[in-house]
C-alpha positions in Angstrom: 81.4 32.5 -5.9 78.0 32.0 -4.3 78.3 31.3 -0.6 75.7 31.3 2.3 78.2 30.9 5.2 75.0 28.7 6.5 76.5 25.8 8.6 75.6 22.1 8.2 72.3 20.9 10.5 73.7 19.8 14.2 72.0 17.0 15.8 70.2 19.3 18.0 68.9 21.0 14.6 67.5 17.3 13.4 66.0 16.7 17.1 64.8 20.2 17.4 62.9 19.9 13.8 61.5 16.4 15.0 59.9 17.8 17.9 58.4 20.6 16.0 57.0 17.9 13.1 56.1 16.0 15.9 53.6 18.8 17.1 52.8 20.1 13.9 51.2 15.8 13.3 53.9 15.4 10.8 54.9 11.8 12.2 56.3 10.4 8.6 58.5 12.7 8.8 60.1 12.9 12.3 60.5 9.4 12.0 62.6 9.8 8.9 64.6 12.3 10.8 64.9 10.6 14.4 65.7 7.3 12.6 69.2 9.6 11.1 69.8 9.4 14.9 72.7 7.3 16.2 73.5 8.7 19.2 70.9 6.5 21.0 72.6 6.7 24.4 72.1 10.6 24.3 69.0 11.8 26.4 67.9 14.1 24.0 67.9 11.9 21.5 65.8 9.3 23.3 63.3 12.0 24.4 62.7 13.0 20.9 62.1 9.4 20.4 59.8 8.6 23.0 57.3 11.6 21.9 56.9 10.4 18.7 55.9 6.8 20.3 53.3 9.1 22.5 52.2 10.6 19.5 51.8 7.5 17.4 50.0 5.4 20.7 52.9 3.3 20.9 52.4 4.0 24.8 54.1 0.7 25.9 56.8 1.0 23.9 57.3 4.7 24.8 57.2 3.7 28.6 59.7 1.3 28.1 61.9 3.3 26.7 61.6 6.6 29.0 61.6 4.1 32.1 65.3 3.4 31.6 66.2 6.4 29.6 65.1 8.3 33.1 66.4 6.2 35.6 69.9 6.8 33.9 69.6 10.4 33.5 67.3 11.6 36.5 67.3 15.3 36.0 66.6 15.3 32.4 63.4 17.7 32.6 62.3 16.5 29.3 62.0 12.5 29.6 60.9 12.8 33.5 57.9 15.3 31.2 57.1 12.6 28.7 57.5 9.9 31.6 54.8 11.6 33.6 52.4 11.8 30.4 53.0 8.0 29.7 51.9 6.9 33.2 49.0 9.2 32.7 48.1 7.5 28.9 48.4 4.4 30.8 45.4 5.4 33.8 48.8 5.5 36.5 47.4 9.2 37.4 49.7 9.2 40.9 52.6 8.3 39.2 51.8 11.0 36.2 51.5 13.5 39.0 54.9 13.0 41.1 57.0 12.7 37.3 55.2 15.8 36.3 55.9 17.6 39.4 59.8 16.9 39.3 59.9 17.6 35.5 58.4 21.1 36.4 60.6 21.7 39.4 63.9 21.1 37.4 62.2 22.8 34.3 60.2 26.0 36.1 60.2 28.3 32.8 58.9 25.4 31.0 55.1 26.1 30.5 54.1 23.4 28.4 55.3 21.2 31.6 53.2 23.0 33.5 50.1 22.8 31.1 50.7 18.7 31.0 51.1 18.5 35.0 47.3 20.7 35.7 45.6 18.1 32.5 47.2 14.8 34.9 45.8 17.1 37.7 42.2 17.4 36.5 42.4 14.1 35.8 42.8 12.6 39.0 40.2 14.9 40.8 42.4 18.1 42.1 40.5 20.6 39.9 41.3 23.4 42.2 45.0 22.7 42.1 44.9 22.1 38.4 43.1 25.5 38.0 45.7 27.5 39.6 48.5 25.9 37.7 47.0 27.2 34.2 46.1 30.8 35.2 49.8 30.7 36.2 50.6 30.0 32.8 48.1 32.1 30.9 49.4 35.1 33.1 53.0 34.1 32.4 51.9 33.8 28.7 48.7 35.2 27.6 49.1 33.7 24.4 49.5 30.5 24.9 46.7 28.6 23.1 47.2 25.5 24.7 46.8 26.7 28.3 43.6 28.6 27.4 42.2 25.6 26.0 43.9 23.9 29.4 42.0 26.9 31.2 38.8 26.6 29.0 38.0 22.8 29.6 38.9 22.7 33.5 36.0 25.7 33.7 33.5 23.3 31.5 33.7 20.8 33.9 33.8 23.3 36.9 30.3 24.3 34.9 31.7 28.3 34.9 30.2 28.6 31.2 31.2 32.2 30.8 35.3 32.0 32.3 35.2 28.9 30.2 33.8 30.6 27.0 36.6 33.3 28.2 39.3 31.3 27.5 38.0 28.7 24.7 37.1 31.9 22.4 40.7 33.3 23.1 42.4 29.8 22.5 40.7 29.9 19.1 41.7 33.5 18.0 45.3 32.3 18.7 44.5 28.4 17.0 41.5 29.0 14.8 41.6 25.4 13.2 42.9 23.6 16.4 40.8 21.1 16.5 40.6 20.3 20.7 39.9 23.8 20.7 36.7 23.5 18.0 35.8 20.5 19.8 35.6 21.8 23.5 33.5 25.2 22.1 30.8 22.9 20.9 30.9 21.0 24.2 29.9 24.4 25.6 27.7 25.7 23.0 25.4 22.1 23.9 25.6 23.5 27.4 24.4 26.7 26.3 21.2 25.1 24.7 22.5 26.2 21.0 22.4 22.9 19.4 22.6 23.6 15.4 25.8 25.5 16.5 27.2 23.0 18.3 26.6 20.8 15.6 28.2 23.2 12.6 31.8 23.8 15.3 31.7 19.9 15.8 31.9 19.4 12.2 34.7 21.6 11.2 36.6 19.5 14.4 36.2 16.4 12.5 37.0 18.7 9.4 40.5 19.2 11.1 41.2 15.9 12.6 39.0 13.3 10.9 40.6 10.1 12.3 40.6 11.8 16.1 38.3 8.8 18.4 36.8 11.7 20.7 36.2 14.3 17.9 34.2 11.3 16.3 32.5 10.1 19.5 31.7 13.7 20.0 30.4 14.6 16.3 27.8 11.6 17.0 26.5 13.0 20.3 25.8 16.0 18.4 24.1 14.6 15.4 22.1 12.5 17.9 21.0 15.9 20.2 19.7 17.5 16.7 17.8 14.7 16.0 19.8 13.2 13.1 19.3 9.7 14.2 20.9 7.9 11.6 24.1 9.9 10.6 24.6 9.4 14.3 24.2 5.9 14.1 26.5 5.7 11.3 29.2 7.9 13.2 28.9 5.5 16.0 29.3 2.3 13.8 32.1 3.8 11.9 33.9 4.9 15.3 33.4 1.3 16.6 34.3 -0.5 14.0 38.0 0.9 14.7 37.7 0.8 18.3 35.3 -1.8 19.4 35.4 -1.2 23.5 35.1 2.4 22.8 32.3 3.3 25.7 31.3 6.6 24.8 30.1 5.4 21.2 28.1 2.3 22.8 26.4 4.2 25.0 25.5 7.2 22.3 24.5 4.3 20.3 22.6 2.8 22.7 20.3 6.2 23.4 19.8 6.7 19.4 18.6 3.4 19.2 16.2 4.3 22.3 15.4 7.2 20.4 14.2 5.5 18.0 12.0 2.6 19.8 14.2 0.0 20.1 14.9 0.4 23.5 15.0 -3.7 24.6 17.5 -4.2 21.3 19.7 -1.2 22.7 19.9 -2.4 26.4 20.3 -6.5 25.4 23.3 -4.9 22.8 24.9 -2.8 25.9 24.0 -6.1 28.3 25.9 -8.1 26.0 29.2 -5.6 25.9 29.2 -5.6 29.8 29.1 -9.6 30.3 32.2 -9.8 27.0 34.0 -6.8 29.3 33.1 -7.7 32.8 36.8 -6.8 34.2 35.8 -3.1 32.9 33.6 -1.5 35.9 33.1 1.3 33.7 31.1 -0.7 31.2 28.5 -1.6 34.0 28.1 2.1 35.0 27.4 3.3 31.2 24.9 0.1 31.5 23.1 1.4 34.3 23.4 5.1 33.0 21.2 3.7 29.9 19.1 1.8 32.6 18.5 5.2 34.7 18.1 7.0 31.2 14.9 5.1 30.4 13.8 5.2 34.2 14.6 1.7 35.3 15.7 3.0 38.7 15.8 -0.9 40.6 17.8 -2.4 37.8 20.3 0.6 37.3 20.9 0.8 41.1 21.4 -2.9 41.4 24.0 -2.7 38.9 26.1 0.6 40.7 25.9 -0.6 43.9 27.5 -3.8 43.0 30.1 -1.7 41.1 29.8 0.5 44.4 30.8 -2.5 46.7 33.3 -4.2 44.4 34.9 -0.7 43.7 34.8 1.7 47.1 36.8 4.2 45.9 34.8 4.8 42.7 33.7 8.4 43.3 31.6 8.0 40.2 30.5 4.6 41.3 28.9 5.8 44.8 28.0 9.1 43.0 25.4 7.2 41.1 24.6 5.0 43.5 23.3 7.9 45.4 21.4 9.5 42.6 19.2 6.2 42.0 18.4 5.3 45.4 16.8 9.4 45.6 14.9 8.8 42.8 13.7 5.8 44.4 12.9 8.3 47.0 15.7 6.1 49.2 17.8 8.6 51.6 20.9 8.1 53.3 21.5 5.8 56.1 21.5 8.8 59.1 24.9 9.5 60.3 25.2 10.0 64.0 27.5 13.5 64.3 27.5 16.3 66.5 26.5 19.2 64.8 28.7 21.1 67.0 31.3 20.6 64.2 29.9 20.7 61.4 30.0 24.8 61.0 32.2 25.4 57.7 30.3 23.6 54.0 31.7 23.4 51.0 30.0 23.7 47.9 32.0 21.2 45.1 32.9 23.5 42.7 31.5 20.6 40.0 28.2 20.6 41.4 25.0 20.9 39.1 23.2 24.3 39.1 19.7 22.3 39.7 21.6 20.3 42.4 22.6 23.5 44.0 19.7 24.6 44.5 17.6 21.1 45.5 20.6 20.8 48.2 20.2 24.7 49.5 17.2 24.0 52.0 19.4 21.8 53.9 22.3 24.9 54.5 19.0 27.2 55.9 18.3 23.3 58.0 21.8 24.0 59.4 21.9 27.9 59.7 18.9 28.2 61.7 20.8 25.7 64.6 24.2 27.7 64.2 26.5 30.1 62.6 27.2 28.1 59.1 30.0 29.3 56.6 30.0 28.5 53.0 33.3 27.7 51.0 31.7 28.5 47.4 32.4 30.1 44.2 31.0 33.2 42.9 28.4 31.4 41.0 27.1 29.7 44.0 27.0 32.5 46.3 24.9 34.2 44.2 21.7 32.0 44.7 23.3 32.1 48.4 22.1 35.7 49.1 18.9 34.7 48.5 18.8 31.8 51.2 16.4 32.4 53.8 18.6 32.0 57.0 21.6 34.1 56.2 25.2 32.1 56.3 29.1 33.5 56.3 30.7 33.3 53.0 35.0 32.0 53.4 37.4 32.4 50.4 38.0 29.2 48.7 41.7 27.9 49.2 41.5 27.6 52.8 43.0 24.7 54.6 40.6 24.6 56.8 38.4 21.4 57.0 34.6 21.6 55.8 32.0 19.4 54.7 30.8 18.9 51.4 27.3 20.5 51.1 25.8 16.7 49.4 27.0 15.2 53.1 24.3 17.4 55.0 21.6 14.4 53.2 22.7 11.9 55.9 24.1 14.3 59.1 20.6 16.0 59.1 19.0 12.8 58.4 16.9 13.5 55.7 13.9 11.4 54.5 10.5 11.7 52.5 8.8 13.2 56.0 11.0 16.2 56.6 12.6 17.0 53.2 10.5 19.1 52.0 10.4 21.2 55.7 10.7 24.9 55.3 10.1 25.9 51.7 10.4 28.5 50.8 13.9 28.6 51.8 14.7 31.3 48.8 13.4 34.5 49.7 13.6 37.9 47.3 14.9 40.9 47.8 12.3 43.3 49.0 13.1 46.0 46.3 13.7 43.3 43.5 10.6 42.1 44.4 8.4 46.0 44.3 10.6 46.4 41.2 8.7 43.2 39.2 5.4 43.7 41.2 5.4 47.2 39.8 6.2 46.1 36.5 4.0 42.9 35.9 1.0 44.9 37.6 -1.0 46.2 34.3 -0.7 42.8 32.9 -3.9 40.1 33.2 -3.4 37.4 36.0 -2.6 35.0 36.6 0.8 35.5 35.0 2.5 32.0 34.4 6.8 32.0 33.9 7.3 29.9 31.3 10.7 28.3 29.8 11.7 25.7 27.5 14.4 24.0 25.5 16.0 23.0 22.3 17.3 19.7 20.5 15.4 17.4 19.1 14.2 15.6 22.4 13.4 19.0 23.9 10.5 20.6 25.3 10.1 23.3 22.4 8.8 26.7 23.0 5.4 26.0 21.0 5.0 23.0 23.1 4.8 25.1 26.2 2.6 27.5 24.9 0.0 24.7 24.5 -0.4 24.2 28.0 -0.4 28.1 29.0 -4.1 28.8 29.0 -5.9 31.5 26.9 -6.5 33.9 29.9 -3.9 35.6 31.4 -0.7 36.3 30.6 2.3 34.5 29.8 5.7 35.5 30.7 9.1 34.2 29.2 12.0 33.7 31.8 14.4 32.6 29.1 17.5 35.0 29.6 19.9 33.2 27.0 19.9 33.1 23.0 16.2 30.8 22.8 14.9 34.2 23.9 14.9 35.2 20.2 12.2 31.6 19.8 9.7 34.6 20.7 9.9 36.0 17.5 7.6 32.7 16.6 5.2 33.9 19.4 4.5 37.6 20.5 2.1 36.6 23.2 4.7 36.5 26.4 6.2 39.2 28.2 10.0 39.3 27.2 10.7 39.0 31.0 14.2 37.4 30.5 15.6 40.6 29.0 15.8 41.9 32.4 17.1 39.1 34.5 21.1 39.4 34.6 21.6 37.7 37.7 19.5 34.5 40.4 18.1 37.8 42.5 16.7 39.0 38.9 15.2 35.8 38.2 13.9 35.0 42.1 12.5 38.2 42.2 10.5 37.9 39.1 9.2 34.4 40.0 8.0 35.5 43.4 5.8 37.7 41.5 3.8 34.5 39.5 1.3 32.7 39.9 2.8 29.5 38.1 5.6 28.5 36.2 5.5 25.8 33.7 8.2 24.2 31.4 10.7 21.2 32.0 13.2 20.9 34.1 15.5 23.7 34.5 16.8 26.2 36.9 14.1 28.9 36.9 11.7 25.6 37.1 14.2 24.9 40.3 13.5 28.4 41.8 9.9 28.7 41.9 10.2 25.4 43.5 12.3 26.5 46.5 10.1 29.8 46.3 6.9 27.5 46.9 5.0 28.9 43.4 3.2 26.5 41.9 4.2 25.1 39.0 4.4 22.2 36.2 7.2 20.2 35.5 7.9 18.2 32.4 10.7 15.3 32.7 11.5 12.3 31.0 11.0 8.7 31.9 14.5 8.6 33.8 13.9 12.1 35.4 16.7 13.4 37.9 16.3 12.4 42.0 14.9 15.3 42.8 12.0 15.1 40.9 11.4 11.8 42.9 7.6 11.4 44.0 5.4 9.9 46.7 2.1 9.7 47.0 2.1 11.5 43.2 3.8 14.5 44.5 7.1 15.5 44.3 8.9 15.2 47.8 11.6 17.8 47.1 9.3 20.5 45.6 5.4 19.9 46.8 4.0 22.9 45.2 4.8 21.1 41.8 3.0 18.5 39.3 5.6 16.1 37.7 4.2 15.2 34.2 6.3 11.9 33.0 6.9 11.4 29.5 5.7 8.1 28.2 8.0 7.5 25.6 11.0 9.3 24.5 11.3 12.2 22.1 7.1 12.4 22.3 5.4 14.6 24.3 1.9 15.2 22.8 0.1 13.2 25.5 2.6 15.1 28.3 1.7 18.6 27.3 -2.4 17.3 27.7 -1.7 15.9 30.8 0.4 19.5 32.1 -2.5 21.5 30.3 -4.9 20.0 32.9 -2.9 19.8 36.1 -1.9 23.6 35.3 -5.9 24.6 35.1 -6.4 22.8 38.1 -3.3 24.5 40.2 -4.4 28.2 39.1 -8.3 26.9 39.6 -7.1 25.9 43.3 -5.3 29.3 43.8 -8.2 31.7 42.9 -10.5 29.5 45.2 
């Protein structure tokens, strides 16, 4: 007689086999299981219940039900977990944080705990904390594909594009069809400039979750940054049609339609969706992003400062606020302080490569009054060592008070008549710069650095060339994958193939005679170096590109050629052609 001696399912085989359709997106049928349940008094059982409500967005009604399934059985790891990620769906990122952190403390070999307390962590700002907490788990597990993707996004928006890359790459080895995973990868691979790619990993996302809201939002941003205007307008339609207040769609919608000359109709469409949402303060700050975006500075900063005032602790808010009223060329109120103090910066771990370096000239302000040390990251401290006035690097981590490196703005009260005081404030190491002077001798002067972009609103390598003139010799200071666009045009010196590091790149720029090309962070360096250069931006250029007089306050040595109209820069590249002749005319003089 056949037997299997295999027992009958327990209950914690039906629960344990819900949970696991539950993450494997098999909802239909955890619910069939989970409704077998009867024991509905039995902690377990309720957990198992209130993750398939978080799965399925039934947020309030999983909230309800952890709320008293917790309060009656306080040291159940599991439901104080899933209580934590509830408050978190629900925007209560304090309360996500405390739940998560007891959930973790009565579950410590728990990782997946872990991984859901750093993502309520990044959330609410404490990026460094949230950090920490994931290369815990990645070391505990260096398998676990959900803490590398955990690992993977906090470095995107940390801007470390290679630990990111890192951990994403390893996620998807382990998860090759997760598609958070896909998405986050083409996030990057748009930061990298590699916009078709992007594009192609985006896609098989969607392939692998085609009813996910931000794999769809996202899919649409990169259609519109490859210059497929209209399947991006269809992705946006199609996403809003199913979630109507969905910002992130309105505002890519908004830019295609700018894209494609209909700015007035895109800003009165976004007008209208603020006034219908006005309890939303996010909707007015995507309103005056569009606003900023097509260089309406006064309207845009009319719009965050009200947000700004009506909101003060809206870091993004007063962020924005700040960025308009530079490129109204408005500085910060001064703010009386005794510099006696203020001896120990920190450098945001977030903040913008370009931003980095526009900020550095007030750390050599501060460094030639006093001994200065810098709380920065790796990345950071590598433009450092090229800072004129020499600071003292501290570990990150410390408890020690500093002050964020943006603050030095208003305590060394910076305005149009001083900013631009002691450039250069970069300054190359003396056999870096013998090494390129060598090398870039037999070629015919004047030598002009040149970079560029990709996507479809880009300033493409071929446009670039057309404002390098005839004589003398171009040089390519592209160090990433558009170095292979040379294979279009043999003319420049391959310069790029040699810069592995800011030292590289400084070195080889205080060896030009110009640089040309839009706005980028060689552009950045030859500004701080005082070369002379072109700069292409669009209508609602960045604050440091800000201008009186028709020069540029932050970088002098510069021309700022405007684009008149979006995604079209013949007249531009005529207008750069001429200001270039005219720089290298003044120089040989």
């Amino acid at each position: 007689m056949l037997s299997t001696s295999m027992p009958a399912p327990t209950r914690q085989d039906r629960l344990r086999t819900a949970q696991e359709f539950v993450a494997a997106g098999r909802l239909d049928e955890a619910e069939a299981l989970l409704e077998a349940a009867v024991a509905t008094s039995d902690p377990d059982t309720l957990n198992a219940k209130a993750t398939l409500a978080l799965a399925r967005q039934r947020i309030e009604l999983a909230f309800d039900l952890l709320a008293e399934a917790a309060t009656g059985h306080p040291d159940h790891a599991g439901l104080a977990a899933n209580l934590g990620i509830a408050h978190e769906m629900l925007g209560r990122l304090d309360e996500a944080v405390i739940c998560l952190k007891r959930a973790a403390a009565l579950a410590p070999r728990k990782q997946e705990i872990k991984v859901a307390l750093a993502h309520a962590l990044e959330r609410r700002g404490d990026v460094a904390e949230a950090r920490a907490i994931t290369v815990e788990v990645v070391q505990d597990e260096p398998d676990n594909s959900r803490a590398l993707l955990q690992l993977g996004t906090i470095d995107l928006a940390l801007r470390d594009y290679p630990s990111a890359e890192t951990a994403l790459l390893r996620a998807l080895e382990l998860a090759p069809n997760d598609p958070d995973t896909l998405r986050n990868l083409s996030v990057l691979l748009l930061e990298r400039g590699c916009f078709d790619e992007a594009l192609n990993v985006a896609e098989r996302a969607h392939l692998r979750a085609p009813l996910d809201i931000a794999g769809l939002s996202h899919l649409a941003y990169c259609r519109a940054a490859n210059g497929l205007w209209a399947e991006a307008e269809t992705t946006c339609r199609r996403l809003l049609a199913s979630a109507p207040v969905h910002l992130g769609a309105r505002e890519i919608l908004a830019r295609v339609m700018i894209a494609n000359g209909q700015e007035d109709r895109a800003i009165a469409e976004l007008t209208q969706f603020v006034r219908a949402h006005k309890s939303h303060p996010s909707a007015a700050l995507a309103l005056a992003g569009i606003l900023q975006f097509v260089g309406r500075f006064d309207e845009a900063l009319t719009l965050a400062s009200h947000v700004a005032h009506t909101r003060p602790d809206d870091e993004s808010a007063r962020s924005l606020e700040t960025a308009l009223a530079l490129s109204l060329g408005r500085f910060p109120t001064p703010t009386p302080v005794d510099l006696a103090p203020v001896t120990r910066i920190l450098v945001p771990p977030a903040t913008g490569a370009l931003e980095f370096v526009a900020l550095l000239r007030l750390l050599r302000r501060l460094s030639s009054q006093q001994n200065v040390h810098v709380v920065a990251e790796p990345r950071y401290r590598a433009v450092l060592t090229g800072l004129a006035e020499q600071v003292i690097f501290d570990e990150p981590g410390s408890e020690l008070p500093a002050t964020p490196l943006q603050s030095l703005l208003g305590i060394l009260s910076t305005d149009t008549r001083n900013v631009a005081d002691g450039i250069p404030y970069l300054r190359p190491e003396a056999e870096l710069f013998a090494k390129w002077r060598d090398a870039l001798a037999t070629f015919a002067r004047p030598l002009v650095g040149i970079v560029w972009e990709g996507g479809a609103l880009g300033l493409s390598m071929e446009q670039v060339a057309a404002v390098v003139p005839h004589s003398g010799t171009p040089v390519s200071l592209m160090a990433d994958a558009q170095r292979h666009d040379m294979r279009r045009w043999s003319r420049p010196i391959d310069a790029g193939v040699h810069i592995e590091r800011p030292a590289d790149l400084i070195a080889a720029i205080a060896n030009l005679d110009a640089v040309v090309g839009p706005d980028s962070f060689a552009i950045h360096i030859a500004g701080a170096l005082g070369v002379p250069g072109v700069v292409f931006v669009p209508r609602g250029y960045p604050w440091y590109w800000a201008q009186a007089g028709g020069k540029p306050m932050w970088y002098p040595s510069f021309e700022v050629v405007v684009q008149e109209r979006l995604g079209d820069w013949a007249g531009a590249i005529n207008e750069g052609r001429r200001r270039l002749e005219a720089l290298l005319r003044a120089a040989s003089d």
